[in-house]
C-alpha positions in Angstrom: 0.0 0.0 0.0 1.2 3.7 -0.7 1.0 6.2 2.4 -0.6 9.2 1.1 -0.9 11.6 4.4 -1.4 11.2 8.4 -3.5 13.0 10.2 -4.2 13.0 14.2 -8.0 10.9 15.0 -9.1 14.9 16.5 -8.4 17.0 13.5 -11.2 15.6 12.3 -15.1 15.0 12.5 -17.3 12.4 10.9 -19.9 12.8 8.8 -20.9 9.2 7.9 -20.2 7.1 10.7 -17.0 7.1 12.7 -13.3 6.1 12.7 -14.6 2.8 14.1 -16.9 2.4 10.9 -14.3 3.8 8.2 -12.5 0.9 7.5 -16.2 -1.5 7.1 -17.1 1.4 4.9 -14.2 1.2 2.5 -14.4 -2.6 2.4 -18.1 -2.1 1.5 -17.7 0.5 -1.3 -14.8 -1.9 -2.6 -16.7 -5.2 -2.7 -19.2 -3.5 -4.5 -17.1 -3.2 -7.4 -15.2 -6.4 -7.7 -14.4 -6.4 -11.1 -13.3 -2.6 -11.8 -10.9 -0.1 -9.8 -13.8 2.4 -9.2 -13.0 2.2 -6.1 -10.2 3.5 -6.1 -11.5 7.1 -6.2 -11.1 6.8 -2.7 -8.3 6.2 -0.4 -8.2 3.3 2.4 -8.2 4.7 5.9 -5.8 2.8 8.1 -6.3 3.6 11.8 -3.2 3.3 14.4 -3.6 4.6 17.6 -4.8 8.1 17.5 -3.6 8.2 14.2 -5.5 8.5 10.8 -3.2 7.0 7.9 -4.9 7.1 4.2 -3.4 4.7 1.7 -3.8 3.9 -1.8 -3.5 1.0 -4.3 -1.9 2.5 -7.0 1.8 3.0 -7.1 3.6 6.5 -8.0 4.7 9.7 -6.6 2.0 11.5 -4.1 1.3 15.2 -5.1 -1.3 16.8 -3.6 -4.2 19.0 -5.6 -2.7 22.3 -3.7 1.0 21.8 -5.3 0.0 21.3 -8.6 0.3 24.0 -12.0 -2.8 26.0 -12.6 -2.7 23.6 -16.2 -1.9 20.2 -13.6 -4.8 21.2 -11.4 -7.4 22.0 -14.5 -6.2 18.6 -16.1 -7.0 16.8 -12.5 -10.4 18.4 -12.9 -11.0 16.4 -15.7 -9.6 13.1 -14.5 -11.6 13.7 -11.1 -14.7 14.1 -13.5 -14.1 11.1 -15.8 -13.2 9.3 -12.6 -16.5 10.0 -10.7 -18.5 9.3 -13.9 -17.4 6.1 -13.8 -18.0 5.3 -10.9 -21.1 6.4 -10.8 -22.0 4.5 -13.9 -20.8 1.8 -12.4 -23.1 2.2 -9.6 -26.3 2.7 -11.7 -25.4 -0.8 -12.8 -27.1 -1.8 -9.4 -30.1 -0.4 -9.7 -30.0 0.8 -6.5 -30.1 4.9 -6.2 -29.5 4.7 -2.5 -25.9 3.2 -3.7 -25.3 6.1 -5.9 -26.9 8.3 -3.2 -24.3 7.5 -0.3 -21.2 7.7 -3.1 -22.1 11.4 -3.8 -22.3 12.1 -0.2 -18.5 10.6 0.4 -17.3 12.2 -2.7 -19.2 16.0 -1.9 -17.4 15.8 1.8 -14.0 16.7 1.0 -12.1 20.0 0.4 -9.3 20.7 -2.0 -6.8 20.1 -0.1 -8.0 16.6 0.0 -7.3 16.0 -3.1 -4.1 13.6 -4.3 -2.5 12.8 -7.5 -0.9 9.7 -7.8 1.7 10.0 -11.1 3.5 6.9 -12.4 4.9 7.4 -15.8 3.9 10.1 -16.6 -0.2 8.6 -15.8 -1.8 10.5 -13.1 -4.6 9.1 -11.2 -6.8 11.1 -8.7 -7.8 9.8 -4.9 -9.8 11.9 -2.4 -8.6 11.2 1.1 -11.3 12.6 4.3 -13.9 11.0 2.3 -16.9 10.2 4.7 -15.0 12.5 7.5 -15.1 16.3 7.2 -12.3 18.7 8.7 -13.4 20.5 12.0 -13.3 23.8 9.6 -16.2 26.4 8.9 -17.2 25.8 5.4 -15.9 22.3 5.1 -19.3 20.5 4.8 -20.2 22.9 1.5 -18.8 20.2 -0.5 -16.0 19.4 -3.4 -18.1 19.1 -5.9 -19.5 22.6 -6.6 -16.3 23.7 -5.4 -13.9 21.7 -8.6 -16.6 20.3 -11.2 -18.1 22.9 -13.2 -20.8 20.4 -13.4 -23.3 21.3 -16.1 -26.8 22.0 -15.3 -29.7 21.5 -18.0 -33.6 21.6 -17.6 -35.5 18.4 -16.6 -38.7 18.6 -18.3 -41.3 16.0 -16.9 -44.6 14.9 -18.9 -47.3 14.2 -16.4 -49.9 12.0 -17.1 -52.8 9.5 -15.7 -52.3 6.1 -16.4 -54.2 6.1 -19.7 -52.0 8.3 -21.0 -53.9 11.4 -21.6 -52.7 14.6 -19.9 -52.5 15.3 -16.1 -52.7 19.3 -15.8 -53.2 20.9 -12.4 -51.2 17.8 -10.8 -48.9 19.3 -7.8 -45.5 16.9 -7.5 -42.9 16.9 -5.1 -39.1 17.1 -6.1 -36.2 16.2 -3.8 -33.0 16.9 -5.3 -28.9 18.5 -5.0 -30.3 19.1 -1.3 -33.6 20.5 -1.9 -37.1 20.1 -1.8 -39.4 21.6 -4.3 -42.7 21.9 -5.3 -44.5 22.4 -8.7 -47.6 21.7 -11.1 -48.2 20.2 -14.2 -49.2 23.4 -16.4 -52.8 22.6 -18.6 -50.2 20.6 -21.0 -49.4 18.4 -18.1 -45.7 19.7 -18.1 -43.5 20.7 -15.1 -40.0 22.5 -15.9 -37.3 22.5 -13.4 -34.4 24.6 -14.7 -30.7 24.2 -14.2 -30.5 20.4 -12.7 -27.1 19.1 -12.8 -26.4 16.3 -15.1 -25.9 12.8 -13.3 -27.7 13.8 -10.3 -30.5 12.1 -8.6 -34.0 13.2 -8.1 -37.1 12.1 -6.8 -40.3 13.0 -7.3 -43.9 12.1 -5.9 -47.3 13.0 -4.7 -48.1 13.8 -0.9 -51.3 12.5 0.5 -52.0 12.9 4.2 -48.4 14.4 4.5 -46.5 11.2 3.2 -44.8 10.7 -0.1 -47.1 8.6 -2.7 -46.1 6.9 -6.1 -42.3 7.7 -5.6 -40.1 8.1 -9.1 -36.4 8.7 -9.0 -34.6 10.0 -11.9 -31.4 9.9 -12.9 -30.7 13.6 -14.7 -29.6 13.1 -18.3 -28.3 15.9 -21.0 -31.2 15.5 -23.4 -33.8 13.0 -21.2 -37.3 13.2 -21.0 -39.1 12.3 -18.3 -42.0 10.7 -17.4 -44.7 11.0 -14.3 -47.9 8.9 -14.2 -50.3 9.6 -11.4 -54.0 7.9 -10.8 -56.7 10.3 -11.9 -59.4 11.2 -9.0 -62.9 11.8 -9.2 -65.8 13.0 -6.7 -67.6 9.9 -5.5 -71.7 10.6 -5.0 -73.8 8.7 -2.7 -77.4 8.9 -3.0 -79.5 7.0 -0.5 -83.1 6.0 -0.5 -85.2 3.0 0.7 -86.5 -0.3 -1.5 -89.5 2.1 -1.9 -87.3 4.4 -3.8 -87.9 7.5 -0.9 -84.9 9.4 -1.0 -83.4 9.3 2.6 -81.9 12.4 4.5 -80.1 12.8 7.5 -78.9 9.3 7.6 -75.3 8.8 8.6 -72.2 6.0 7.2 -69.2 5.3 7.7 -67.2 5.3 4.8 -63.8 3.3 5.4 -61.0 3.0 2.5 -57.4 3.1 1.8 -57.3 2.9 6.1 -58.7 6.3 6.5 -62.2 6.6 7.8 -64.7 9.4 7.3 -68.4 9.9 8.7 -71.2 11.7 6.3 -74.4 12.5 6.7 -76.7 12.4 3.8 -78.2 16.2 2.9 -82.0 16.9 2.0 -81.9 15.1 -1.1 -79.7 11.8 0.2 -76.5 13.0 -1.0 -73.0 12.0 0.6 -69.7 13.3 -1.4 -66.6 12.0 -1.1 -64.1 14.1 -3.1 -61.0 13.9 -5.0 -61.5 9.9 -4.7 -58.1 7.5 -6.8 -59.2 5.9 -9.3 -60.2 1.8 -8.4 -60.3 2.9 -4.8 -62.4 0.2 -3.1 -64.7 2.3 -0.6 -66.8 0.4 2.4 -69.6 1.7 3.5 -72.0 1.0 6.6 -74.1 2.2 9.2 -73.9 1.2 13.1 -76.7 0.3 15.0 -75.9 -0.7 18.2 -71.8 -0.9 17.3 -73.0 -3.2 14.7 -72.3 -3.1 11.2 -75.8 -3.0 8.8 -76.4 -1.8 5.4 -73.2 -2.5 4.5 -72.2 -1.7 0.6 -68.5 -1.9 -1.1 -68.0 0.6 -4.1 -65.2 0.6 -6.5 -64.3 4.6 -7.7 -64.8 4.1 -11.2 -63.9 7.0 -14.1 -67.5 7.6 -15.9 -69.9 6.7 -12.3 -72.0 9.2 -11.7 -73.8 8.2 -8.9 -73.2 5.3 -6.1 -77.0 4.1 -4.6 -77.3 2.7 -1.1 -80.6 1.5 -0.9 -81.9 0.9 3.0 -84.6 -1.8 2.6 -87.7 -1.1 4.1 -89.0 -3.7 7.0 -92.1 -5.6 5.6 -94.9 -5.3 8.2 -96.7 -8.7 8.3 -100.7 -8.1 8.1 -102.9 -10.3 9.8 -104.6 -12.6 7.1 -108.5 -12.8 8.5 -109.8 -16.5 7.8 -112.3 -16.4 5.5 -115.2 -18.7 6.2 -117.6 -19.6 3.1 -121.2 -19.8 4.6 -123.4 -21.4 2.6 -127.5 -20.9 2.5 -129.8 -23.8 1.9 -133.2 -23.9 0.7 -135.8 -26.7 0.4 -138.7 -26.1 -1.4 -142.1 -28.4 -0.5 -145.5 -27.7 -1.8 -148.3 -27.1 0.2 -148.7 -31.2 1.3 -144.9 -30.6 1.9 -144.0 -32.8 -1.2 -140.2 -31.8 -2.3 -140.4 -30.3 -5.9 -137.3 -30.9 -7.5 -136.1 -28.0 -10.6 -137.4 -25.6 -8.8 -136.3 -22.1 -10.0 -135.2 -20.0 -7.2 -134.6 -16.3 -7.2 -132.5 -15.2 -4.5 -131.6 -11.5 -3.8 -129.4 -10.3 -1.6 -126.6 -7.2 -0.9 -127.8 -6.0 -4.4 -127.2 -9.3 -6.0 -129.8 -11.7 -7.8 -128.7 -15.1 -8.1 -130.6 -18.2 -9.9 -130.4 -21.7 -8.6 -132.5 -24.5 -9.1 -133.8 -27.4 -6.6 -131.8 -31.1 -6.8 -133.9 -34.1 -7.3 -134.2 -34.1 -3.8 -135.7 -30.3 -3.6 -132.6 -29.0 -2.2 -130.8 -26.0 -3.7 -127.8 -23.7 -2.2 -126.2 -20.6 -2.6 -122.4 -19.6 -1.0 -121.0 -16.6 0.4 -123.8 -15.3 2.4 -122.9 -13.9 5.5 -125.2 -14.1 9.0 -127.6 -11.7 9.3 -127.9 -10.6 5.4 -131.3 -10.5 4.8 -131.9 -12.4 1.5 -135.2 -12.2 -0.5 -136.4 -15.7 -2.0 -139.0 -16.4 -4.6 -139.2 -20.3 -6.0 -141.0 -21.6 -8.5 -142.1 -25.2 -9.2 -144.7 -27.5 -11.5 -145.2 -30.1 -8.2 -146.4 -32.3 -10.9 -143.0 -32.9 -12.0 -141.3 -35.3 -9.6 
């Protein structure tokens, strides 16, 4: 290994972790990248004692940044930049922007003077030493990054849209990046411009609902990249409530559970409950407590082109008495004066503002149904006696 500096454990401060951690950390960064020397970027901190020794792998004559030529210093700008591209390509590999996250933070720690150029034949190669530590100087945290790379910054343009693709205007977004946290909307062409983003850097952006982040993207920002946001569209669900007589219902209160939040509504003078600015395929439940029990329970998917959600309260069916109807029944026998039975007798019977015809059997009987005690019925009968 190649000594680069030594420095006493309390000049300095740590930033990410501690002199106990510093050596896990490099071991980390360098198993990451098992195949390359990205790693290399940054020197291997050797603790002895109250001692702080940086090393490095490469081989060569140690300058550092501060004792090099104006031309030296603006040709280890470059190399630092082509250096720290690469590793950070490396890192997107991965897929992981917390990776890239924590390398930006190590390499924005140190100062100038932390800068050290390995030259062997005439090939110079650049390591940062105090990465992950900070000196115990005002000013030392502002980072080497804005303070060597003239790192250049382009718009980010982002297209936001629901997820059937048409446009998303009016749609506020969240943006976290270089340190910052901003927030804008999609103009009526579902567009959002943030200006002067520095290439390679990392941003992410999302909705906030209830105060925490929602459909997170992170980006990665490119020279000439578009950019891409695609949110769930929201509509006002309407409740209308009436009975299974169709009576609209007022004043009747639900619960309406979904997405773990609860809410309790009261239906106005023409059954109406609103819930508004509703996500698209939310499932709502809905119900009604009686006695802290659930009834008239209903589950309602928020759907794009639903006007109106019914909850229909079923009336209770009041069970009428059924009064047994008894069939009476009036007989007549009809004699002549010797009481001999005449049978075919015509009879006229009136009764309740009916007239009814019956005749006698063979036997002189005849009947008539349906007459109630006490009517008073009026009889005539008619008979040939002769005819037996």
């Amino acid at each position: 290994m190649n000594s680069i500096i030594t420095k006493e454990l309390k000049d300095v401060r740590y930033a990410l972790g501690s002199a106990e951690t510093a050596k896990s950390r490099y071991n980390q960064i360098k198993g990451t990248f098992p195949e390359g020397n990205e790693y290399r970027i940054f020197a291997e901190p050797i603790i002895q004692g109250n001692r702080f020794t940086w090393t490095t792998e490469y081989q060569g004559t140690i300058l550092n940044y501060t004792q090099l030529t104006p031309q030296e210093q603006s040709n280890a700008k470059d190399l630092l930049t082509a250096q720290i591209k690469k590793l950070l390509g490396a890192a997107k590999s991965y897929e992981d922007n917390s990776l890239s996250e924590f390398l930006m933070k190590c390499i924005e720690i140190p100062d100038m003077k932390d800068i050290f150029i390995v030259r062997h034949n005439a090939e110079d190669k650049v390591v940062l030493t105090q990465w992950g530590f900070m000196s115990d100087t005002p000013g030392a945290e502002k980072g080497l990054l804005e303070k060597i790379i003239n790192a250049k910054r382009v718009p980010m343009i982002f297209n936001v849209i629901y997820q059937d693709e048409t446009i998303a205007a009016g749609i506020e977004i969240h943006f976290e990046f270089e340190g910052k946290k901003e927030i804008h909307k999609s103009d009526q062409n579902g567009r959002i411009t943030i200006d002067k983003v520095k290439v390679d850097s990392f941003l992410k952006a999302y909705e906030l609902e209830k105060d925490q982040p929602t459909n997170l993207n992170t980006f990665t920002c490119y020279e000439y990249g578009t950019y891409q946001i695609k949110v769930l569209q929201r509509f006002d669900m309407k409740f209308k409530v009436i009975d299974s007589n169709q009576k609209i219902l007022s004043g009747e209160r639900f619960y309406f559970s979904f997405n773990q939040d609860e809410e309790t509504i009261t239906s106005d003078g023409s059954g109406i409950m609103l819930l508004p600015k509703m996500k698209l395929e939310t499932e709502v439940k809905v119900y009604q407590l009686k006695e802290n029990k659930e009834e008239n329970t209903n589950r309602f998917i928020c759907q794009k082109d639903k006007d109106e959600y019914l909850i229909i309260i079923q009336v209770p069916v009041i069970e009428v008495p059924v009064i047994e109807q008894k069939n009476y029944k009036m007989r007549f026998k009809v004699v002549d004066d010797k009481d001999n039975i005449i049978p075919s007798a015509e009879i006229t019977v009136k009764y309740n503002g009916k007239t009814e015809k019956v005749f006698t059997d063979e036997f002189g009987y005849a009947e008539i149904e349906g007459v109630e005690p006490g009517t008073q019925v009026n009889v005539i009968a008619k008979g040939d006696k002769k005819k037996k």
